[in-house]
C-alpha positions in Angstrom: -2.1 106.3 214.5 -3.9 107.5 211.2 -2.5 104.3 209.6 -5.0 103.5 206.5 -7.6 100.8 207.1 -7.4 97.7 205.1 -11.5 98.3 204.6 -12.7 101.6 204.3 -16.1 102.4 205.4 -18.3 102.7 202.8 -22.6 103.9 202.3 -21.9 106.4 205.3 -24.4 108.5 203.6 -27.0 106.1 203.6 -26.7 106.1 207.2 -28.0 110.1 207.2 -30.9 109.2 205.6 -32.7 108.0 208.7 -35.4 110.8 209.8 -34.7 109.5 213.3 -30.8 110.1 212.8 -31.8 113.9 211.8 -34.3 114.0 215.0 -31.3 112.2 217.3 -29.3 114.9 216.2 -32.2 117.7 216.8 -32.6 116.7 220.0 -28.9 117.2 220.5 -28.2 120.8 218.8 -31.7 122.0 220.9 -30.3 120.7 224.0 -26.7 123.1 223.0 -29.3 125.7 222.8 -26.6 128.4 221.0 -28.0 131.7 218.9 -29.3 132.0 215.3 -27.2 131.5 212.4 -26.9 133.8 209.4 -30.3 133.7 208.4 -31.5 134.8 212.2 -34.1 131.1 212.9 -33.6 130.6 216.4 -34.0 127.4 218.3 -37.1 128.1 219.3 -38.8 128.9 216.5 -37.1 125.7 214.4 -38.6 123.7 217.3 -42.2 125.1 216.7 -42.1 123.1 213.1 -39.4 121.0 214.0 -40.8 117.7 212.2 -41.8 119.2 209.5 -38.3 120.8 209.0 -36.4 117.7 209.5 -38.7 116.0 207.0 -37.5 119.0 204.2 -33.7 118.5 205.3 -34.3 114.6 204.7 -35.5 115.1 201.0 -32.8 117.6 200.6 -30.5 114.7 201.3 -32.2 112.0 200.0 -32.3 114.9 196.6 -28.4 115.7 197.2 -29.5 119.2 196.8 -28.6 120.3 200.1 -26.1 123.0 200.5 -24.5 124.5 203.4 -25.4 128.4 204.6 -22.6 130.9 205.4 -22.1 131.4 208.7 -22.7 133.9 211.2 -19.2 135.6 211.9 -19.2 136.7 215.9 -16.1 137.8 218.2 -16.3 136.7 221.6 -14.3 137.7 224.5 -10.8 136.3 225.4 -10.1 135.7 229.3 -6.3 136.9 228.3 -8.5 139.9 226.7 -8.9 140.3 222.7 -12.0 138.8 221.0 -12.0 135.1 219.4 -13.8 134.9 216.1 -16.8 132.4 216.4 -18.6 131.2 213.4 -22.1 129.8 213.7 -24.3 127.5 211.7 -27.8 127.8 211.0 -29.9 125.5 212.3 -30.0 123.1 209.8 -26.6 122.6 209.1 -25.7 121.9 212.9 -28.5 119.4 212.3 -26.1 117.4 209.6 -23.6 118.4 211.2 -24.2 116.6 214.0 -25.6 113.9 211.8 -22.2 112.9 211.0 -20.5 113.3 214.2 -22.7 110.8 215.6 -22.2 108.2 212.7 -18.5 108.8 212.8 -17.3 109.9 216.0 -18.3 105.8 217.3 -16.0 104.5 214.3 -12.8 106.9 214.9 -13.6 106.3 219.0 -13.0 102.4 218.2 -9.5 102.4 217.3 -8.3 104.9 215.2 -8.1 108.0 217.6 -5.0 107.5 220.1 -6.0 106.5 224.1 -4.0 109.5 225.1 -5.8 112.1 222.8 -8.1 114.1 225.1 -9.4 117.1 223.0 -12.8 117.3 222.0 -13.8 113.8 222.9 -16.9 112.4 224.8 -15.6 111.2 228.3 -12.2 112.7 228.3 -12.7 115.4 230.8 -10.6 116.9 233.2 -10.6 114.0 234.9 -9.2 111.7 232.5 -6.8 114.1 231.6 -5.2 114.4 235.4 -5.9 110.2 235.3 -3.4 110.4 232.4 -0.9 112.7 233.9 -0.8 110.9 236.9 -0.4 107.4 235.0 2.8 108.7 233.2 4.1 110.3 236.3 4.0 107.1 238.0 5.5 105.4 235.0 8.5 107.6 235.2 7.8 110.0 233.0 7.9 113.6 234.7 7.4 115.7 231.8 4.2 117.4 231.2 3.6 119.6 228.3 1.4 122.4 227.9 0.9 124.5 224.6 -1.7 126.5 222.8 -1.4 127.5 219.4 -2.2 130.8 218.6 -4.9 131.3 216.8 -5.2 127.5 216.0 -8.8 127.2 214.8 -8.1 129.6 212.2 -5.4 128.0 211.1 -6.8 124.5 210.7 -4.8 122.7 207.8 -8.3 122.0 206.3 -6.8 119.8 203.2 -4.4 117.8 205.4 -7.3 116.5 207.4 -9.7 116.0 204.3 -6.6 113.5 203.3 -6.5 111.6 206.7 -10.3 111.6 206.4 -9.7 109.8 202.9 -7.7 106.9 204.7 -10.9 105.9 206.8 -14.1 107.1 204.8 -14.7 105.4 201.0 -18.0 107.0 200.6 -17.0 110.2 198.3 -20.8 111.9 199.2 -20.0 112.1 203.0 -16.5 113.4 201.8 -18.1 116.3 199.9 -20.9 117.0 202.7 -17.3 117.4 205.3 -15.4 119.9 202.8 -18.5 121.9 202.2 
């Protein structure tokens, strides 16, 4: 796929600037529950002044003077053994964060992501993935391939998705927000 569209989508930004997008997206971070970020806030103590928070994240939108934290740099055990590096957000930013996957993830779902890509998606499970197997196995096709890339999240070719990205999203603002 990630064949340009004749119309980009443009005023994606404006879209963020909802207080009940940031509260939508609350809702959804709280309900992850996860640990504090770099500067220690836990959920629980975000949730205490919750609307009052998400009313300073909106006017550091609305302001453009919002800037992403570090993150949190954690290892977590590996089944195989080792330790996986795990970054985490502070609260805030996994507020945005989610912000945008829930403006975009409805666009790239309707047509641009292939029907076959399972990874990461809503409702593409287990399940569908054995529903997909078994498809192509009835279709004749009796290969199945299974990889995992070493390492692959610390490897992400960050600048190679930024340019598919830039084949779909117009609005420059929402581009800058994704590379911070």
């Amino acid at each position: 796929m990630n064949e340009p569209l004749k119309l980009k989508w443009h005023s994606l930004y404006g879209q963020m600037l909802r207080d009940r997008k940031l509260r939508e997206a609350w809702k959804q971070v709280k309900t992850n529950k996860g640990s504090g970020g770099i500067d220690g806030e836990t959920i629980a103590e975000f949730d205490k002044k919750s609307e009052e928070r998400i009313l300073e994240i909106l006017e550091k939108l609305k302001t453009k003077t919002y800037t992403p934290a570090p993150v949190r740099r954690v290892y977590i055990p590996k089944k195989s053994g080792g330790k996986r590096p795990l970054g985490i957000p502070v609260i805030e930013d996994r507020i945005i964060q989610q912000t945008l996957v829930n403006i975009l993830s409805p666009k790239f779902e309707n047509g641009i992501f292939h029907k076959c890509s399972c990874g990461y998606r809503p409702n593409y499970g287990m399940e569908k993935v054995m529903q997909l197997i078994l498809w192509n196995i009835e279709k004749g096709r009796n290969y199945i391939y299974d990889c995992d890339i070493k390492g692959f999240f610390d490897n992400i070719p960050h600048k190679q998705l930024m340019r598919v990205l830039n084949k779909y999203i117009a609005d420059g603002t929402v581009l800058n927000l994704i590379w911070k």
